[in-house]
DOTORTI-759622 format. One record per residue (C-alpha): x, y, z; residue number from 1; residue in three letters. Coordinates in steps of 0.5 Angstrom, whole numbers. Layout:
BEGIN
      u      v      w    k    r
      X      Y      Z  NUM  ALA
...
//
This chain:
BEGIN
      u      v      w    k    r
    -30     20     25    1  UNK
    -26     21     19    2  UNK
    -20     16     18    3  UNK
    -15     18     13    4  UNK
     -9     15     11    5  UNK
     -2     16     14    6  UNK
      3     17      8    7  UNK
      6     10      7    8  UNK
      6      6     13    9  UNK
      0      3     13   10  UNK
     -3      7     19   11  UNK
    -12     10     19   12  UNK
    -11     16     23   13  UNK
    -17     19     26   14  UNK
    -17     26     23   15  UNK
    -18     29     30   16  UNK
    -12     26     34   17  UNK
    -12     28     42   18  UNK
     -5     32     44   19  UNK
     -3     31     50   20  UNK
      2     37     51   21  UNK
      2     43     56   22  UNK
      0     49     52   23  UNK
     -8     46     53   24  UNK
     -6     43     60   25  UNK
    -11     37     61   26  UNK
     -5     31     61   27  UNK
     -1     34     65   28  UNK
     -4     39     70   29  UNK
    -11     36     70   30  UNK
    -16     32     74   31  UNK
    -15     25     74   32  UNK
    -21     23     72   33  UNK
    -23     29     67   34  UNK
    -17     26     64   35  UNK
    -20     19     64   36  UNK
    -27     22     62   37  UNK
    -24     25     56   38  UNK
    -19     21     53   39  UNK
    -26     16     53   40  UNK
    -30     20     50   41  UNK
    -25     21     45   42  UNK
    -24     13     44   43  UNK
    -32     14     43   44  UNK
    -32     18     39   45  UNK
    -26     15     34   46  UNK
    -21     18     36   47  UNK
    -15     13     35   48  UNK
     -8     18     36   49  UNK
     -5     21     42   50  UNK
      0     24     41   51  UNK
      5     26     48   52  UNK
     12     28     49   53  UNK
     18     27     55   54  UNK
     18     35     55   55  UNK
     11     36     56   56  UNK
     10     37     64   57  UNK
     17     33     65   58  UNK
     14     25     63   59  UNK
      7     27     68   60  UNK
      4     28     60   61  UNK
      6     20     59   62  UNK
      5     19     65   63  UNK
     -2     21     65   64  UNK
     -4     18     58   65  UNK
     -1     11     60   66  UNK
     -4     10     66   67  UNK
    -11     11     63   68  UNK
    -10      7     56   69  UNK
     -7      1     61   70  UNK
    -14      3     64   71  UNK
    -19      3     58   72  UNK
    -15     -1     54   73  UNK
    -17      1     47   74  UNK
    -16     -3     42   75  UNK
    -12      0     36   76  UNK
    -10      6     38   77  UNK
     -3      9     37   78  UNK
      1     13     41   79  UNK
      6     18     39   80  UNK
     12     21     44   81  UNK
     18     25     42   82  UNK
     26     26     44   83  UNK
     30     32     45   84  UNK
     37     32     46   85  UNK
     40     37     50   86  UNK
     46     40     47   87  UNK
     50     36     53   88  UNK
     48     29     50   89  UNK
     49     31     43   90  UNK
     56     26     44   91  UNK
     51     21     45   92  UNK
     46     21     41   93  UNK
     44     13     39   94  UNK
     45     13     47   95  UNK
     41     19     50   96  UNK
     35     17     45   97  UNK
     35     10     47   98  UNK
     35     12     55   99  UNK
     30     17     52  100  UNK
     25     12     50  101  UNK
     25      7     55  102  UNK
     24     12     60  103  UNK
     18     14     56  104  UNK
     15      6     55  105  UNK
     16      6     62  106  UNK
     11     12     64  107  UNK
      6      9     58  108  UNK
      6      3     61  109  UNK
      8      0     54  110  UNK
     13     -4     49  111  UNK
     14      0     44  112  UNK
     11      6     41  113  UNK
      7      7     33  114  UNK
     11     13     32  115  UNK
     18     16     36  116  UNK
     19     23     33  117  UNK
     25     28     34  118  UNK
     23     34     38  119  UNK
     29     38     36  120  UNK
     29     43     32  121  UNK
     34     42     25  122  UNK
     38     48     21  123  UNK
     43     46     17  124  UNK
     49     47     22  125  UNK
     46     47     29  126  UNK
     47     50     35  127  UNK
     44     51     41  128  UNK
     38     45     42  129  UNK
     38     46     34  130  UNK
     40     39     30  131  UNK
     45     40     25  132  UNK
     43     36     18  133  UNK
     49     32     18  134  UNK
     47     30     26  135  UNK
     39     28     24  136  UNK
     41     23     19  137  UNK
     49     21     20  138  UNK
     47     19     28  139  UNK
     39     21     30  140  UNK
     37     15     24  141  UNK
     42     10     25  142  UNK
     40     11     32  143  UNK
     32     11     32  144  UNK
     32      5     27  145  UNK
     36      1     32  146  UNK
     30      2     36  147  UNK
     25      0     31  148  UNK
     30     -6     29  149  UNK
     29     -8     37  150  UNK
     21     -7     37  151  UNK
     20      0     40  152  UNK
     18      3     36  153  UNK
     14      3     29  154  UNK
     15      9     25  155  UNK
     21     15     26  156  UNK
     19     21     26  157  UNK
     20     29     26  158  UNK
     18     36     29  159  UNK
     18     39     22  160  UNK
     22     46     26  161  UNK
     28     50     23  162  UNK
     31     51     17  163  UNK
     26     52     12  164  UNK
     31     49      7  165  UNK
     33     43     12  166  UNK
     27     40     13  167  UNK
     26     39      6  168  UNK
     32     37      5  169  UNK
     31     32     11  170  UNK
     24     30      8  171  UNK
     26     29      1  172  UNK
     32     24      4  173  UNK
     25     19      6  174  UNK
     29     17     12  175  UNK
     23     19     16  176  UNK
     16     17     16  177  UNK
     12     22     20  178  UNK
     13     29     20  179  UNK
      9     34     25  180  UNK
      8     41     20  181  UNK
      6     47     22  182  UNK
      0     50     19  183  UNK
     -5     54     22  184  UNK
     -9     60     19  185  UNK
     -4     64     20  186  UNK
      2     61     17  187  UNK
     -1     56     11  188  UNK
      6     57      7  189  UNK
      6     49      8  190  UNK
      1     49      3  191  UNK
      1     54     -2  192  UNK
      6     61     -4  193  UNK
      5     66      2  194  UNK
      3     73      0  195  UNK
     10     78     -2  196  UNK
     13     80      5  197  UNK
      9     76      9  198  UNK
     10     76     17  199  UNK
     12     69     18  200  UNK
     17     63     17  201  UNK
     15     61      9  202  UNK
     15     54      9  203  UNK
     16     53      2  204  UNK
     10     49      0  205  UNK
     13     43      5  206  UNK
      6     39      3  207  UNK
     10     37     -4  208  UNK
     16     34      0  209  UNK
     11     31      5  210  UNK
      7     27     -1  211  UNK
     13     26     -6  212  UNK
     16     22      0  213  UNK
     10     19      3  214  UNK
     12     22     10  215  UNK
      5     22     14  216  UNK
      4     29     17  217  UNK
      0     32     23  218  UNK
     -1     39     24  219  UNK
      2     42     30  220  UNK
      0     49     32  221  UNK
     -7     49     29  222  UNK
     -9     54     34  223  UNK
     -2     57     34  224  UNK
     -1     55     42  225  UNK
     -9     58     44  226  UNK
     -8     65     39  227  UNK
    -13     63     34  228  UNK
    -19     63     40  229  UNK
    -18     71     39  230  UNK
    -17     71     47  231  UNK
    -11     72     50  232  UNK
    -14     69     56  233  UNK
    -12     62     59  234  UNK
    -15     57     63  235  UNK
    -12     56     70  236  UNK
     -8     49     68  237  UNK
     -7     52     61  238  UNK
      0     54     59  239  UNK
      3     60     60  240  UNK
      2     64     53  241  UNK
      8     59     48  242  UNK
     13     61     44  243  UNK
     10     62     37  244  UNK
     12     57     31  245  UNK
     13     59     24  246  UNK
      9     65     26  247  UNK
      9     73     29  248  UNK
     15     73     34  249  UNK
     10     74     40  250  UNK
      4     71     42  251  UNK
      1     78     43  252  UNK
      2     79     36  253  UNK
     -1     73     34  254  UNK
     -8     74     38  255  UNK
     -8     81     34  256  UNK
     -8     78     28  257  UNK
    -13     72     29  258  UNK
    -17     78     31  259  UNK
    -17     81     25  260  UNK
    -19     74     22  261  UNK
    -26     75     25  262  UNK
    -29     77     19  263  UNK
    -29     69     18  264  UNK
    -35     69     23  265  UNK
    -39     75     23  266  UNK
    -40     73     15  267  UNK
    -42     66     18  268  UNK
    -37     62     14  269  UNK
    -36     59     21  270  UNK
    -39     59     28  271  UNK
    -32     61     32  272  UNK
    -25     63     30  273  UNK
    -23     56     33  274  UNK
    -28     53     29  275  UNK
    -25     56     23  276  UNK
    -17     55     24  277  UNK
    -19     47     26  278  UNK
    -22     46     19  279  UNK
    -18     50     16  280  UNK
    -13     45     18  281  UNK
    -16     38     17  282  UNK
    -18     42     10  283  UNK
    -12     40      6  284  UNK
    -11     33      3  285  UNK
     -4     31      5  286  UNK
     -6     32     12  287  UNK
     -6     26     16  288  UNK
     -9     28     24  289  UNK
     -9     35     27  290  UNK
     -7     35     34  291  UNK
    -12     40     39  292  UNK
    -10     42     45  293  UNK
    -14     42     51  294  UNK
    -15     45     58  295  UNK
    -23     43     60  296  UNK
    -27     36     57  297  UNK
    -31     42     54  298  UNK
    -25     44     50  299  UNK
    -25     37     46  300  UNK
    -32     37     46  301  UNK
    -31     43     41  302  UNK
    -26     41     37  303  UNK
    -30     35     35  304  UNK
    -36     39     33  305  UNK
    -31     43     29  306  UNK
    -28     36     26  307  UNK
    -35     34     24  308  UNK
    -37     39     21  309  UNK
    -32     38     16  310  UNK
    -27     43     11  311  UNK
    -29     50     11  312  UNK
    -33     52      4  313  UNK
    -30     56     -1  314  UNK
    -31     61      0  315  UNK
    -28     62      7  316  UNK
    -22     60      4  317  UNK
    -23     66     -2  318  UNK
    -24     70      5  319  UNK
    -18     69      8  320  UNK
    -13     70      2  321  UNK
    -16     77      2  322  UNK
    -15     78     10  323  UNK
     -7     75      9  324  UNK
     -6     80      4  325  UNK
     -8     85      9  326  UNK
     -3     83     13  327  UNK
      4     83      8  328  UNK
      9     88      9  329  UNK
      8     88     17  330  UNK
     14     87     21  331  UNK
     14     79     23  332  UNK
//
């Protein structure tokens, strides 16, 4: 397994790390045993990022993941979780985060975790479950750097959802380490100019900050939520079909256009559309580790053949900047 560098905190992250969330389902509806066999095959095979959150299956996802590392007890692995603040905590905030994280070390059966990342999205005045600009860095900072001076956690991170503007705004401040992006193939704004009128949120070119201020990333939404199988079938302990990210406004909308990625197959550039949007994920250099979702052991098994594959080749890419044309104009 390929380690990379995770911008400037000293970490080697596994290009593949292992998402624990409740789209895919393993960790929060899943076997017992399914779960312990696949997080061990994932040890096996280099995998050293899990990454969970409060708000997957409400604390079973942690759960789940502590009882099977304090089982296996892997050496160096990291571990990642996540706060959201409810409007009704945002009063509080140095306290409700604080709460958040012990209930959180609790479940993993652990003292500190790697990475403690802010779950909330951020616009520039909030509102909603939305952060404003001047809460993350007047009270979610000061708040999260008092539980790494207390030894909870190593690194502070964000879930890079929100004001296209304000996440560059809050990268550029350096306040933070980590960022989850999204970039999948239906949205590679994070990296490159999209097409004009494109159908999705334009991140901007987020890679530039990320780089500049040596925040590491992990790719979020690789599978746009499961959309880039090409199938709006799901497997029984999957999810219902997500909310998109940074993509079309429905789900359906999304299998629709991964569907016109098929191209991308039938040309033999890769075998399946997953392979496809999971190499084209870890193709970018300033991706740090992708996070795949998963219902079934096999569904692991998949994703990592697709990592050892490597990055799409050229011409896939050369493919793909024609298919995304096609899609200019249309309504998001």
């Amino acid at each position: 397994m390929q380690l990379r560098a995770f911008g400037r905190t000293g970490m080697q992250l596994s290009v593949l790390g292992f998402g624990c969330g409740a789209v895919g389902g393993l960790m929060v509806r899943g076997d017992a045993a399914e779960q312990e066999r696949t997080i061990a095959r994932a040890i096996a095979a280099g995998v050293n990022y899990f990454d969970t959150a409060v708000l997957y299956g409400n604390g079973e996802s942690e759960r789940n993941l502590g009882r099977v590392l304090q089982k296996l007890k892997p050496a160096n692995v990291a571990v990642g979780t996540k706060v959201r603040l409810l409007p009704s905590e945002f009063s509080r905030i140095a306290d409700a985060v604080a709460m958040s994280l012990e209930g959180s070390l609790a479940r993993l059966r652990l003292d500190r975790v790697d990475i403690f990342h802010l779950h909330n999205p951020i616009t520039e005045t909030g509102g909603g479950l939305a952060l404003s600009v001047q809460q993350v860095l007047g009270d979610v900072v000061p708040a999260f750097e008092r539980l790494r001076q207390h030894g909870k956690t190593r690194f502070l991170g964000i879930t890079a959802v929100g004001d296209t503007a304000t996440l560059h705004q809050v990268i550029d401040s350096r306040a933070f380490d980590s960022a989850q992006v999204v970039y999948n193939v239906l949205n590679p704004s994070a990296a490159e100019e999209l097409p004009t009128n494109y159908p999705a949120q334009d991140y901007g070119r987020l890679f530039d900050h990320t780089k500049a201020a040596g925040v590491g990333v992990v790719g979020i939404r690789v599978l746009a939520g499961g959309a880039l199988s090409g199938s709006a079938d799901r497997h029984p302990i999957a999810g219902p079909p997500p909310e998109p990210i940074g993509s079309a406004m429905t789900y359906g909308a999304d299998v629709d256009r991964a569907r016109r990625l098929l191209p991308l197959v039938k040309e033999g550039l890769a075998t399946s559309l997953a392979e496809a949007a999971t190499r084209f994920a870890l193709s970018h250099p300033s991706m740090g580790t992708i996070l795949v979702g998963m219902a079934t052991p096999q569904q692991f098994e998949e994703a990592l053949v697709a990592v050892q594959k490597g990055p799409l080749p050229r011409a896939a890419f050369d493919r793909l900047s024609a298919l995304w044309q096609e899609f200019s104009g249309e309504p998001r």
